[in-house]
C-alpha positions as CSV (number, residue, x, y, z in Angstrom):
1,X,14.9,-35.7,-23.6
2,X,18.5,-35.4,-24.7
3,X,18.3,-31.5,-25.4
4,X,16.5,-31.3,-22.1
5,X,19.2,-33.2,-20.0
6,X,21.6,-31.1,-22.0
7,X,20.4,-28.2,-20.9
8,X,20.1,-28.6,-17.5
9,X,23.8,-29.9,-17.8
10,X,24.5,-26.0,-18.7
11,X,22.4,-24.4,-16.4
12,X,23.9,-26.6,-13.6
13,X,27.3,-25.8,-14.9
14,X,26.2,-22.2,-15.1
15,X,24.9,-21.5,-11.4
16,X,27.8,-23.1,-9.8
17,X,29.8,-20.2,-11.5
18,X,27.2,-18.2,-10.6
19,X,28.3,-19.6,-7.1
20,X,31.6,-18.7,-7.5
21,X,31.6,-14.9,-7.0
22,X,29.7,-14.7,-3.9
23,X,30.8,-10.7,-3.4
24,X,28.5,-10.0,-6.4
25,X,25.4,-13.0,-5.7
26,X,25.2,-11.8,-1.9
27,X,25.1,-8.0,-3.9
28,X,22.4,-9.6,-6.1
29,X,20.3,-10.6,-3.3
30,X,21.0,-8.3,-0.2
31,X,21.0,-4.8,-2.1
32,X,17.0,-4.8,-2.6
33,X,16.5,-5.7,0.4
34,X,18.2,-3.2,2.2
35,X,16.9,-0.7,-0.3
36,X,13.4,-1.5,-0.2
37,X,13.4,-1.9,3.9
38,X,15.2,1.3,4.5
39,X,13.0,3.0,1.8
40,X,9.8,1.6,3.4
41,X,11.0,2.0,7.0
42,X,11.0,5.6,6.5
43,X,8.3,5.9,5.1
44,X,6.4,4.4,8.0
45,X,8.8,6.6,10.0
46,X,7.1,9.2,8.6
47,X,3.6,8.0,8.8
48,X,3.8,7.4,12.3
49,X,5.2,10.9,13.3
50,X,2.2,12.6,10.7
51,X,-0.3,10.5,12.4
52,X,1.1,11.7,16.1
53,X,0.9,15.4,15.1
54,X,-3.0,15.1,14.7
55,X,-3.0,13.6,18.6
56,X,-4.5,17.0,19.8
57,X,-4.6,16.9,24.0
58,X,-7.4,18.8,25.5
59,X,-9.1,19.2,28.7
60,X,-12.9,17.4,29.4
61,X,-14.9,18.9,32.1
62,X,-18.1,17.3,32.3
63,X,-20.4,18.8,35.2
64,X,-23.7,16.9,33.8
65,X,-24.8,13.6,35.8
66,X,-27.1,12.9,33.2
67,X,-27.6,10.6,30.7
68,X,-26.7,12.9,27.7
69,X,-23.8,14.0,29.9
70,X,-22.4,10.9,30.0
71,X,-23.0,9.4,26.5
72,X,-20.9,12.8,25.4
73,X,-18.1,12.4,27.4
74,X,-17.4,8.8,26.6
75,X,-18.0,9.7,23.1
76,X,-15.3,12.4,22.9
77,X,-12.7,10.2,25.1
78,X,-13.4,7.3,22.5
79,X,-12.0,9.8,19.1
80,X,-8.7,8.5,18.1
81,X,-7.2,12.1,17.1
82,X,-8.0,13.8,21.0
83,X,-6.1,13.0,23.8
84,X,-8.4,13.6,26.4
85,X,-7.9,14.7,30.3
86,X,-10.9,15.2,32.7
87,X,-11.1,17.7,35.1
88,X,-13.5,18.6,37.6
89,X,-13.5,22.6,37.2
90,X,-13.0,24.7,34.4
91,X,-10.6,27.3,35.8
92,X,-7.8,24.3,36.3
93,X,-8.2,23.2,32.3
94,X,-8.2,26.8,31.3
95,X,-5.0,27.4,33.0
96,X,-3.4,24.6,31.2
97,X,-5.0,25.8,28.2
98,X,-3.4,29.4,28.4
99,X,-0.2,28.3,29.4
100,X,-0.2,26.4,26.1
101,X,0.0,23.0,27.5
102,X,-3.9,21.9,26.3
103,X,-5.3,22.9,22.8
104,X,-8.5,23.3,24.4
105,X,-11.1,22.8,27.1
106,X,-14.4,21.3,26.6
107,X,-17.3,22.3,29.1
108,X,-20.3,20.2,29.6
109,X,-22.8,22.4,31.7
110,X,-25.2,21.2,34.5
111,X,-28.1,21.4,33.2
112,X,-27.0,19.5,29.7
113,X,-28.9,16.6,29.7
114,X,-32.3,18.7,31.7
115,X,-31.8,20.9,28.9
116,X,-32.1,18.3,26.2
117,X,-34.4,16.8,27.8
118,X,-37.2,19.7,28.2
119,X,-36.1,20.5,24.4
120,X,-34.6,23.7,25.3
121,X,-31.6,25.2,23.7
122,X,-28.0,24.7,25.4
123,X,-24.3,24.8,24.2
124,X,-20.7,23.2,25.1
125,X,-18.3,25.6,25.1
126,X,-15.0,24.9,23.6
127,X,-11.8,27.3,25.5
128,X,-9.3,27.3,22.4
129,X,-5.8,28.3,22.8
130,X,-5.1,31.1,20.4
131,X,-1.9,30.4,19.5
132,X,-3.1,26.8,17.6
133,X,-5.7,27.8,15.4
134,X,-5.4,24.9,13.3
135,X,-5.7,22.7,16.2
136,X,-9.0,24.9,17.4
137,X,-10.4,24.6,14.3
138,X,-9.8,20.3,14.5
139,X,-12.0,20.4,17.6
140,X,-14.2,22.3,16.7
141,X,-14.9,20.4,13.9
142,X,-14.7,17.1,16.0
143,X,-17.3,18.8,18.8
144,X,-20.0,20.0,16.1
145,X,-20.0,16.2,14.8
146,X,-20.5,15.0,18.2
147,X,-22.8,17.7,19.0
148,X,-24.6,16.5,15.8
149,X,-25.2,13.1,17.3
150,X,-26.4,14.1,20.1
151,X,-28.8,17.1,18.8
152,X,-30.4,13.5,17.1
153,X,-30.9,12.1,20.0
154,X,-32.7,15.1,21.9
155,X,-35.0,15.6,18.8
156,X,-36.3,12.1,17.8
157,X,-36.6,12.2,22.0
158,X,-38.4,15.2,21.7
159,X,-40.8,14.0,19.0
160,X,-41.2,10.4,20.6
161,X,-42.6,12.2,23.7
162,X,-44.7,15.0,21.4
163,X,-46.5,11.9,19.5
164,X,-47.1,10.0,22.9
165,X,-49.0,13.7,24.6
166,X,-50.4,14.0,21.3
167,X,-52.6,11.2,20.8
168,X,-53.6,10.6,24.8
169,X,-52.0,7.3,24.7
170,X,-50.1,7.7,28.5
171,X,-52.7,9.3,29.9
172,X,-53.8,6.9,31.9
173,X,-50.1,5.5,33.1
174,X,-47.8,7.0,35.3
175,X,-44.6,9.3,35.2
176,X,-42.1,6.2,35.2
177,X,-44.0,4.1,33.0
178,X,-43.8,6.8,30.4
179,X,-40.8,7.5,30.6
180,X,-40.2,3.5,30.2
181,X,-42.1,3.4,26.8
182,X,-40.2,6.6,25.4
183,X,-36.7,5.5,26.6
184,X,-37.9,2.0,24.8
185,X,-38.7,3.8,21.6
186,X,-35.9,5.6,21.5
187,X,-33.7,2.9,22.4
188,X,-35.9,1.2,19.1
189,X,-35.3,3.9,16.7
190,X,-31.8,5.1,17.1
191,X,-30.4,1.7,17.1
192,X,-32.1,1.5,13.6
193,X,-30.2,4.6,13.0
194,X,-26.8,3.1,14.1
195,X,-27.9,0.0,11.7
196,X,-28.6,2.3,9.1
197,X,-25.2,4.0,9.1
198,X,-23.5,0.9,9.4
199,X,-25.3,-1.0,5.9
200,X,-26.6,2.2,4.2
201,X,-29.4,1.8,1.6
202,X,-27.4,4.5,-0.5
203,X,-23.5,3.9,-0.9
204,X,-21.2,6.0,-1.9
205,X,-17.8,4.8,-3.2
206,X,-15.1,6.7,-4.1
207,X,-13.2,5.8,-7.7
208,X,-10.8,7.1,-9.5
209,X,-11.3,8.3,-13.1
210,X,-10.8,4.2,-14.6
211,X,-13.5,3.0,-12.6
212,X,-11.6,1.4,-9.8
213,X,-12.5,1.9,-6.1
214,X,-10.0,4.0,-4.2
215,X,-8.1,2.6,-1.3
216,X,-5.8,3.9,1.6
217,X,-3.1,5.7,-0.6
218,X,0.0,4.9,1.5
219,X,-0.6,1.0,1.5
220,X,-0.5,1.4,-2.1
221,X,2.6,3.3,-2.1
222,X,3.9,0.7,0.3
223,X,3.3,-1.9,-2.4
224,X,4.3,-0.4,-4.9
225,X,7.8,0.4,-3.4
226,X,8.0,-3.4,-3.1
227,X,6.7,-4.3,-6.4
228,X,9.0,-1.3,-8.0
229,X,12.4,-2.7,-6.4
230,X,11.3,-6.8,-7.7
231,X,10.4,-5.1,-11.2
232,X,13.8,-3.5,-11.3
233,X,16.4,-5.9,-9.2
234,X,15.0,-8.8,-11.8
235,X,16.6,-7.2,-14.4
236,X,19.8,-6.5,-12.6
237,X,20.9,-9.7,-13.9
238,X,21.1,-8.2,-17.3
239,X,25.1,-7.1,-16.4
240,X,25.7,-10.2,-14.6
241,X,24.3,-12.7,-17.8
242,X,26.1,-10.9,-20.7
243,X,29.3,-10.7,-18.9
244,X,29.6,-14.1,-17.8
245,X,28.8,-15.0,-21.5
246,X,31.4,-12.9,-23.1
247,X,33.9,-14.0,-20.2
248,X,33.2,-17.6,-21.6
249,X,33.7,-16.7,-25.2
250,X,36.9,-15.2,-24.6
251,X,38.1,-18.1,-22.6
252,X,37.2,-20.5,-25.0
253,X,34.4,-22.3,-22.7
254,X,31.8,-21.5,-25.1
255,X,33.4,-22.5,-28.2
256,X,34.3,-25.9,-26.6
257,X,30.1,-26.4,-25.6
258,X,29.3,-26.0,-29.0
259,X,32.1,-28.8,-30.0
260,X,30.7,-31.2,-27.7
261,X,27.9,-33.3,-28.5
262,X,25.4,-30.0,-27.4
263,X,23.4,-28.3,-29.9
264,X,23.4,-24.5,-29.9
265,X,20.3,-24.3,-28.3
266,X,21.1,-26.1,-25.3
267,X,23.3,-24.1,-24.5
268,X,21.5,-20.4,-24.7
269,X,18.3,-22.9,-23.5
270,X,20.7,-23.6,-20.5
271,X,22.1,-20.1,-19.4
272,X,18.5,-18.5,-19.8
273,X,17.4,-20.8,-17.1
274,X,20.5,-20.7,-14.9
275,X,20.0,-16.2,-15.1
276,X,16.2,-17.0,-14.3
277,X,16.8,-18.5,-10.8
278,X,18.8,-15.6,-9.5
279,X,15.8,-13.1,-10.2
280,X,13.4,-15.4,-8.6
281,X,15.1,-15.6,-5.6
282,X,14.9,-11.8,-5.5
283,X,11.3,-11.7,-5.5
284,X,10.9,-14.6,-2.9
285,X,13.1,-12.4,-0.6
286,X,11.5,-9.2,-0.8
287,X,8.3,-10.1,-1.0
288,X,9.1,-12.2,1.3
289,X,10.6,-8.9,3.5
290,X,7.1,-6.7,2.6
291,X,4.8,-9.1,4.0
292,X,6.5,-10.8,7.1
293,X,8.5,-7.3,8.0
294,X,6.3,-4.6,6.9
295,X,2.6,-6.5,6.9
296,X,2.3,-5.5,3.4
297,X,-0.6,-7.7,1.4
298,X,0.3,-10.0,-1.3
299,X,-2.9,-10.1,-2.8
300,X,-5.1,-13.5,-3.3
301,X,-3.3,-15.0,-6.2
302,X,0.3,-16.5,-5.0
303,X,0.2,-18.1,-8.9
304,X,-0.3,-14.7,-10.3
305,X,2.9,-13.6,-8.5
306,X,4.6,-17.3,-9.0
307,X,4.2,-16.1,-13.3
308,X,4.8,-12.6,-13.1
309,X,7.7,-13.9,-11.3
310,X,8.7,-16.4,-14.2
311,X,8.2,-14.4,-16.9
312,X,10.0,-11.4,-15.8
313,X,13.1,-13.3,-14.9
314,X,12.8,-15.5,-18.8
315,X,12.2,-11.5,-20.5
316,X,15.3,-10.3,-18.3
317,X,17.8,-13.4,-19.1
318,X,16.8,-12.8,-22.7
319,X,17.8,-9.4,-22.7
320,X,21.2,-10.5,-20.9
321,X,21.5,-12.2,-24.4
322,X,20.7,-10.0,-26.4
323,X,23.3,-7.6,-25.1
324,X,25.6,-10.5,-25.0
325,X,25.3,-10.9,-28.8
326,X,25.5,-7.1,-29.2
327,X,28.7,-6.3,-27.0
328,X,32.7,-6.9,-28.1
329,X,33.9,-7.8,-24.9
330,X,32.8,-8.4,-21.7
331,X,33.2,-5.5,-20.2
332,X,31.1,-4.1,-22.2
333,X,28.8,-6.2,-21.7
334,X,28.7,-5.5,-18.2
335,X,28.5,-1.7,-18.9
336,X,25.4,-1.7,-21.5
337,X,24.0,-4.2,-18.9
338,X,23.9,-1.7,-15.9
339,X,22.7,1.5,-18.1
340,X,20.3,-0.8,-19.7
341,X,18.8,-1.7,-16.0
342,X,19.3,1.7,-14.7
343,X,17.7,3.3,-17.8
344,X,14.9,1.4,-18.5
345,X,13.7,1.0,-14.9
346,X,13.8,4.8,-14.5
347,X,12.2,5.0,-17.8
348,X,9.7,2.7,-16.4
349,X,8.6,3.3,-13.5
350,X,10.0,0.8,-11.4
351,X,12.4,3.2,-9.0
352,X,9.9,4.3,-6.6
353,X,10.1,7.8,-6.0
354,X,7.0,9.0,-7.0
355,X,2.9,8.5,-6.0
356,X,3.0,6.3,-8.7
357,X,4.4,4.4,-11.6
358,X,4.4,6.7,-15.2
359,X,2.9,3.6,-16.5
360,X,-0.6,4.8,-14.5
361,X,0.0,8.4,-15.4
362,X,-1.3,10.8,-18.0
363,X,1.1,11.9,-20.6
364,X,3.6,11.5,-23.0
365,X,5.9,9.6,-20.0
366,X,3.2,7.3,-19.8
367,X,3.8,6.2,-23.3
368,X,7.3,5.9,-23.3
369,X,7.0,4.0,-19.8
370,X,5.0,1.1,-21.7
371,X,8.0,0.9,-24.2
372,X,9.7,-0.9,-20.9
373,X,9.6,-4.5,-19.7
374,X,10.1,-3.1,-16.2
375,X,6.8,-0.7,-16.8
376,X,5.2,-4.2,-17.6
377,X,6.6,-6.5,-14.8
378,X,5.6,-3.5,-12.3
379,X,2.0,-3.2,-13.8
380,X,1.3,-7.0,-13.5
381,X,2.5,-7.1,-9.6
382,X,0.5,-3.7,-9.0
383,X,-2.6,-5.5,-10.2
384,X,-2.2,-8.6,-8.0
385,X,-0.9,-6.7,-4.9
386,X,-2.3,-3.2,-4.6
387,X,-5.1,-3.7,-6.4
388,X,-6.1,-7.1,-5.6
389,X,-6.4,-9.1,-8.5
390,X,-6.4,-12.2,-9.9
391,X,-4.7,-14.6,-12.2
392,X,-6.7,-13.3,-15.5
393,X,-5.9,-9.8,-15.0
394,X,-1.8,-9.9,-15.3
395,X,-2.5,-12.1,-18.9
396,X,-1.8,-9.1,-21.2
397,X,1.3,-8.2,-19.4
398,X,2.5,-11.5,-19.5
399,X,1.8,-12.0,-23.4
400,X,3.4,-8.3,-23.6
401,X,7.0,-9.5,-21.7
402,X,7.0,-13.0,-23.6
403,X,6.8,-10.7,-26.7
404,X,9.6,-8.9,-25.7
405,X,11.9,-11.9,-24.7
406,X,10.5,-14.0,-28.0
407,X,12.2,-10.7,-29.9
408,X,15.5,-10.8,-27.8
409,X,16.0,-14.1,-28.2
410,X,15.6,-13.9,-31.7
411,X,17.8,-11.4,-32.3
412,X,20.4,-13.0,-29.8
413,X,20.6,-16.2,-31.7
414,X,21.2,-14.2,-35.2
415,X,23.9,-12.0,-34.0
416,X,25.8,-14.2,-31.5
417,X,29.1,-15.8,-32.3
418,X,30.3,-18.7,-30.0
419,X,33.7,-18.2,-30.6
């Protein structure tokens, strides 16, 4: 109880230093966020303005009163990627077309839905503008899908009706009421259809070459830019931890600790936990940013994020030690500190500027990104937020960063000198 109250006594002594330099705590806790929004801002920036380029305006003439008329039209005003104008003649939306204002004109006929319905062949035309033939080719890739549907439709009609004259079954009933029991046996099977497409018997799910199920690409670079900056801010308090320490050894502070009544351990017990709180604030805050700014999931295991968290920010404080016990002065200290952040984060992974961390690469960068704590901390917060994991799936990386702060700890305690 005495080595616990002991240390507490240094950590508590330790953050109100901490408190001291606010210039370099607000640094500490404002940097990654501005980083990670501004990144992640543009990025959405980006998203948005790729996602508007595929809004493709075009012109809708529909001339058919029918019922195969109408089903078309509402399906092509209802496709996300057209921005669709009616008109009643096709001269007017061919005008726009020329003039370059539309991308195309789409021309339902007349006799459409007669057509369909005698099972005769007919056609929508589609007026392209010649000057965007990528746009023409998006249309007319968007019409032959509709067109698809629809050809459905006008066949199982077709061979409703053909079944029906076939076996004499409507002989005896008149034009309406056949055309009541084949509307209702349409209506029967392509509504099975719809179900059908909805819940196929046969999936097909895409995965990538580990076995898991792809996703929507950009929200995973989205977490991952959030992830990336937490895995590489934690260990920003390398600097901060091994110059404090040297400061207090050349001051004297540190030599007086030991003199006091406090056993060593205390007192490295006490500034590894006073360098942990900083770190964990950083996470709070910027996942905190990602989800309430940005929307971005957290996954469905806060205590998977709660101990990546932890055992980041113990495997960062350690390695403040260690370069605490390695340095002369504290200077430095505070100059191995920032190339050791810089270095190994780039190293591993954790500076998003790339599809993906090297960790989940191919290679020999992949190797030499699992060297890193940051490759580590990064891959146990991809696992819970991008790829939606649980609590037993970040274990390894956790054993793998206490592993690392069990060996800089150990080597810390050998090598440092107190006074």
């Amino acid at each position: 109880m005495n080595t616990l109250l002991s240390m507490l006594a240094v950590a508590w002594k330790e953050l109100k230093v901490i408190a001291r330099d606010r210039g370099n705590l607000v640094l500490m806790l404002l940097l990654p966020l501005l980083l990670s929004s501004v990144q992640s801002a543009a990025n959405l920036s980006t998203r948005e303005e790729d996602e508007a380029s595929i809004l493709l305006h075009v012109a809708l003439v529909n001339q058919d009163t029918g019922d195969f008329g109408r089903e078309s039209s509402d399906a092509i005003a209802s496709i996300d990627e057209l921005d669709v104008q009616l008109f009643g003649t096709l001269e007017k939306a061919e005008a726009l077309v020329a003039r370059g204002e539309l991308a195309a004109a789409i021309y339902i006929p007349p006799s459409f839905t007669d057509d369909i319905n005698a099972h005769r062949q007919t056609s929508v035309d589609v007026v392209v503008d010649p000057a965007q033939p990528q746009s023409a080719s998006i249309i007319t890739g968007i019409m032959n899908q509709v067109m698809d549907e629809v050809t459905i439709w006008g066949e199982v009609q077709y061979g409703i009706r053909s079944v029906f004259n076939a076996s004499g079954l409507l002989e005896n009933i008149g034009e309406e009421e056949q055309r009541g029991l084949e509307a209702m046996n349409l209506g029967v099977i392509m509504t099975r259809l719809g179900q059908m497409r909805s819940d196929p018997l046969i999936a097909v799910i895409s995965e990538d070459l580990e076995g898991a199920e792809t996703e929507d690409w950009f929200a995973a670079f989205m977490a991952y830019i959030f992830a990336g900056y937490v895995a590489m801010f934690i260990f920003f308090i390398v600097p901060m931890a091994a110059e404090s320490i040297l400061q207090e050894r050349e001051s004297g502070t540190l030599r007086r600790l030991v003199a006091a009544p406090i056993t060593p351990s205390s007192v490295i017990g006490g500034k590894l936990l006073a360098y942990m709180v900083i770190p964990c604030l950083q996470a709070v805050l910027i996942f905190g940013l990602a989800s309430i700014a940005f929307d971005i999931p957290l996954g469905n295991s806060p205590l998977a994020l709660v101990l990546m968290t932890v055992i980041s920010a113990i495997t960062a404080a350690a390695l403040g030690l260690l370069i605490a016990s390695l340095a002369k002065t504290s200077s430095q200290a505070a100059n191995m500190g920032v190339a050791a952040g810089f270095i190994l984060a780039i190293i591993g992974g954790a500076v998003p500027i790339g599809g993906q961390p090297f960790s989940r690469s191919e290679g020999f960068m992949s190797i030499i990104a699992r060297l890193t704590p940051q490759a580590h901390a990064l891959e146990g917060y991809l696992r819970v937020i991008a790829d939606g994991k649980g609590l037993m799936s970040i274990l390894p990386e956790v054993g793998i960063l206490l592993a690392f702060a069990v060996v800089f700890l150990i080597i810390a305690i050998r090598r440092f000198r107190y006074d």
